[in-house]
C-alpha positions as CSV (number, residue, x, y, z in Angstrom):
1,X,2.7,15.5,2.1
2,X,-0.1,13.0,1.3
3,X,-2.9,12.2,3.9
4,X,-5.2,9.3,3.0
5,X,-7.6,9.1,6.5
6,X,-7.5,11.9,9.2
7,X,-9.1,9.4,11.3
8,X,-5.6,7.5,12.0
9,X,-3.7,10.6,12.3
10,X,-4.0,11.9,15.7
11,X,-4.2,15.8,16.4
12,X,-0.4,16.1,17.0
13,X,0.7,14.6,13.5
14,X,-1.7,16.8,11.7
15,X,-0.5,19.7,13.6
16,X,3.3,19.0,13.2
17,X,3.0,19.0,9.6
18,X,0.9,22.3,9.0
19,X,3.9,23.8,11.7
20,X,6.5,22.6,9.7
21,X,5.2,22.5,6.2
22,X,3.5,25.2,4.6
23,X,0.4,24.1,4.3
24,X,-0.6,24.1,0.4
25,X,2.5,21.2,0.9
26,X,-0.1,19.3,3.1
27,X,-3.0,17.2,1.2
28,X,-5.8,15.4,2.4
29,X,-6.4,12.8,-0.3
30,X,-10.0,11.6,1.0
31,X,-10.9,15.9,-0.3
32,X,-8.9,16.5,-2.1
33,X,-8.0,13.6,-4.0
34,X,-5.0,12.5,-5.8
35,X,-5.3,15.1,-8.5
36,X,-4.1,18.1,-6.3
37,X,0.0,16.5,-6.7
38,X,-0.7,18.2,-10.0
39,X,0.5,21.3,-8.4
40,X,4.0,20.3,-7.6
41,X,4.6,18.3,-11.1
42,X,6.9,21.0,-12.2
43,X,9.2,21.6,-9.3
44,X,12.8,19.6,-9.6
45,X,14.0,17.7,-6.7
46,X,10.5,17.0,-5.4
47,X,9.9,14.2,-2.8
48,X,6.7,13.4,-1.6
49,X,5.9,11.9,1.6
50,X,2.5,9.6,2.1
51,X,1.1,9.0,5.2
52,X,-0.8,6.2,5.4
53,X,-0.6,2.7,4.7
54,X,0.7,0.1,1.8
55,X,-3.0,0.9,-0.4
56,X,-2.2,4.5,0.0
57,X,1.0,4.8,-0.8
58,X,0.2,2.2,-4.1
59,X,-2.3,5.0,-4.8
60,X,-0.1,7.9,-5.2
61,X,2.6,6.0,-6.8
62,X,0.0,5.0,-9.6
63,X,-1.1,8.0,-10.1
64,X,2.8,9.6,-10.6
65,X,3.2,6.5,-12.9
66,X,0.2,6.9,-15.2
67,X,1.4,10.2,-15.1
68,X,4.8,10.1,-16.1
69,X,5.0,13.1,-18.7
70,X,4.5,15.9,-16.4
71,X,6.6,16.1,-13.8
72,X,10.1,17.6,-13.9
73,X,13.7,16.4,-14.0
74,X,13.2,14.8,-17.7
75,X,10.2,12.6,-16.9
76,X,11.6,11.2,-13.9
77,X,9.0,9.7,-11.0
78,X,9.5,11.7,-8.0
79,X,10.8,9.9,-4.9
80,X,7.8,8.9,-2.4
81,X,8.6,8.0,1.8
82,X,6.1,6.8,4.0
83,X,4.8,7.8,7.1
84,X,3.5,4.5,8.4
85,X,0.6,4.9,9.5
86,X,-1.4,2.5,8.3
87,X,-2.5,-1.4,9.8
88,X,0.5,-3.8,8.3
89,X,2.9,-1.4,6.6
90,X,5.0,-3.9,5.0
91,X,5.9,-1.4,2.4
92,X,7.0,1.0,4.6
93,X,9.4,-1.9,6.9
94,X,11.4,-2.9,3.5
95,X,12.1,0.2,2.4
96,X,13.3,1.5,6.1
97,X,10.3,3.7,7.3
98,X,9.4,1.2,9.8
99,X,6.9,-0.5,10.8
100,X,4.9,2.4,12.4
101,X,5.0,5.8,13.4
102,X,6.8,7.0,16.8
103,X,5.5,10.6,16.6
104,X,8.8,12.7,15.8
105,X,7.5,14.5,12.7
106,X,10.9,16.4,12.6
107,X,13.0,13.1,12.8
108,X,11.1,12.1,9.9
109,X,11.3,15.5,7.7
110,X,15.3,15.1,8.2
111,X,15.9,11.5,7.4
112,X,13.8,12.3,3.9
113,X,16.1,15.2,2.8
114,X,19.1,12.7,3.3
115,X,17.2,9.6,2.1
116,X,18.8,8.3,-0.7
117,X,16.2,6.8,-3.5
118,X,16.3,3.0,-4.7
119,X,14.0,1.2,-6.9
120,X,11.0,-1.0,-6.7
121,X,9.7,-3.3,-9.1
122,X,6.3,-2.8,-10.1
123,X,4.1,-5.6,-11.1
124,X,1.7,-5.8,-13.9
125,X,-1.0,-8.5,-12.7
126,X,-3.3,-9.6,-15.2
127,X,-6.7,-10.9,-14.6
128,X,-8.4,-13.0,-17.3
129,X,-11.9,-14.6,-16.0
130,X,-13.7,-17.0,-17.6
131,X,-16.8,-14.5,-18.3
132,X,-15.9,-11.2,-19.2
133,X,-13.3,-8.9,-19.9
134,X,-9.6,-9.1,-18.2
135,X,-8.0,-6.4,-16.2
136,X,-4.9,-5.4,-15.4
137,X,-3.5,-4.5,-11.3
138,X,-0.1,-3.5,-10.3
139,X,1.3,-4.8,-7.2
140,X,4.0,-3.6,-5.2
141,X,3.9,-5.9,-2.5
142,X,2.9,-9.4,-3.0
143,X,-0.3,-10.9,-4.8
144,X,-1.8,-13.9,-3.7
145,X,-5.0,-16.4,-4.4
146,X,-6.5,-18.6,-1.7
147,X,-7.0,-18.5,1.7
148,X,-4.9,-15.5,2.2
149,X,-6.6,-13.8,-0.5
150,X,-9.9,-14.9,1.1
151,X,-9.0,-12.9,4.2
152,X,-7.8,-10.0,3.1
153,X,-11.0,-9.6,1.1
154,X,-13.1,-10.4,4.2
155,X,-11.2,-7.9,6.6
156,X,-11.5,-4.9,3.4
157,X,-15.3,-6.1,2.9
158,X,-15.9,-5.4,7.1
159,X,-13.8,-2.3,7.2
160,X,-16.0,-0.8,4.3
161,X,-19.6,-1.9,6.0
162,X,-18.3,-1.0,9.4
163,X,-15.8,1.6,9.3
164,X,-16.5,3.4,12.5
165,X,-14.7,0.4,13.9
166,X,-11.3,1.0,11.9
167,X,-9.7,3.6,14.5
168,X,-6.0,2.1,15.1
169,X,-3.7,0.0,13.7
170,X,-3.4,-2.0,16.7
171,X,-7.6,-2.5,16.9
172,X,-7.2,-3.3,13.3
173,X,-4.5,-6.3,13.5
174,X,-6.8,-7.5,16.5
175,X,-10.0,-7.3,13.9
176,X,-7.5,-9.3,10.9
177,X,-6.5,-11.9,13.2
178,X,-9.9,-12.9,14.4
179,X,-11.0,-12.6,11.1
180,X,-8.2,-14.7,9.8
181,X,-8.7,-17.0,12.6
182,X,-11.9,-17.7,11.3
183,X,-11.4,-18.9,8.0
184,X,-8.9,-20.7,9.5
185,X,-10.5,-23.2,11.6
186,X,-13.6,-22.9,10.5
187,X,-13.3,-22.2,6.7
188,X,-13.7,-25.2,3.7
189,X,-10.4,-26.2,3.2
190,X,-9.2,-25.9,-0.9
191,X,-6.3,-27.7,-2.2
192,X,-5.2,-25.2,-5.0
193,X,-3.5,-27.9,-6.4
194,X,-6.4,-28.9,-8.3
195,X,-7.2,-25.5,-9.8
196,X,-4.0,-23.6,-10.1
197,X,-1.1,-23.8,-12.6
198,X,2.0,-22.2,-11.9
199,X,4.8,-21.5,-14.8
200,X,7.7,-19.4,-14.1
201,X,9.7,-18.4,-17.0
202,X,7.8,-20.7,-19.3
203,X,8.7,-23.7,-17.2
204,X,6.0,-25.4,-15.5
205,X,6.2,-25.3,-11.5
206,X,4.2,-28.2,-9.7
207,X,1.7,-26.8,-6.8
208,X,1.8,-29.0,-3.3
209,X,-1.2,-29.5,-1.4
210,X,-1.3,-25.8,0.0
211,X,-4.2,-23.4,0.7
212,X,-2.9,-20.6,-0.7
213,X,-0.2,-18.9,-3.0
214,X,1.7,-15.8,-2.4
215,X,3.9,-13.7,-4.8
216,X,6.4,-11.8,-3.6
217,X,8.1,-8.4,-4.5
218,X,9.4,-7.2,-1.1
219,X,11.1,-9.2,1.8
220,X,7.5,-8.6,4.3
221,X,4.3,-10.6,4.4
């Protein structure tokens, strides 16, 4: 059981889990960081369950990826569920976790020991600028550039600087959408038509007069 922020999991949550798990079971990522699932990489039929939101869960299953050699059931990944817990949770929605938490810890405990696993691509992004080196991200959910992009950096930007202000998902949508109104209506408008070329299995793909262009791997946005 993976915790990324104690902050958005509220007393009974916390307490439900160290009821009903033992509690070397329970780990608080921001303490004890990812490195502690090294403990269960040997024990078969393992399934781990992140609370938190899309980012989080990305960050556990990259680390069991990167990892792939040590844990059990020849080399297999380990099946991850999601306490959604976090501001959009469009991970969590597509694969049937929903689209936030209703506070029956039990309810959830029992649907992940009859959960059966599927599979999800996961996208290698490569990032070549035109000074310096290029890097590589994986994506899991979508990947965009534009004005989409432009928000989402915005809202992680303000949520870094002023965190104390990051207590709920609900506050948090109402922080997004102002921010998003922003750059909206009062942004410099871009037509990525000019800078962007698109080519999908080596055919080239003409860009309309949009403000932004989204890549999709799951059915949310």
């Amino acid at each position: 059981m993976c915790i990324r922020d104690r902050r958005r999991v509220h007393g009974a949550l916390l307490n439900a889990l160290y009821r009903l798990l033992n509690p070397i079971q329970v780990i608080d990522l921001l303490s004890e960081g990812l490195q502690r699932l090294r403990v269960f990489s040997g024990v078969k039929n393992l399934r781990i369950i992140v609370a938190g939101g899309d980012g989080t869960v990305g960050s556990v299953v990259n680390f069991v990826k990167e990892t792939p050699g040590e844990w059990a059931e020849d080399k297999k990944n380990p099946p991850v569920a999601i306490i959604p817990i976090g501001t959009g949770n469009d991970l969590s929605r597509c694969l049937g976790w929903g689209a936030r938490f209703e506070g029956e810890v039990e309810r959830v405990l029992r649907e992940v020991a009859r959960a059966h696993p599927v599979l999800l691509d996961r996208w290698c992004v490569t990032i070549r600028p035109r000074n310096g080196p290029a890097r590589e991200i994986f994506m899991y959910n979508y990947f965009g550039i534009g004005l989409d992009a432009k928000i989402v950096l915005s809202f992680h930007k303000t949520r870094e600087k002023y965190a104390y202000m990051f207590k709920s998902p609900i506050g948090n949508k109402f922080i997004y959408g102002k921010i998003g109104s922003e750059h909206l209506l009062l942004g410099r408008k871009t037509n990525l038509a000019r800078y962007v070329r698109l080519t999908v299995d080596g055919e080239r793909v003409a860009v309309p007069d949009v403000e932004g262009v989204i890549l999709q791997n799951i059915t949310y946005w």
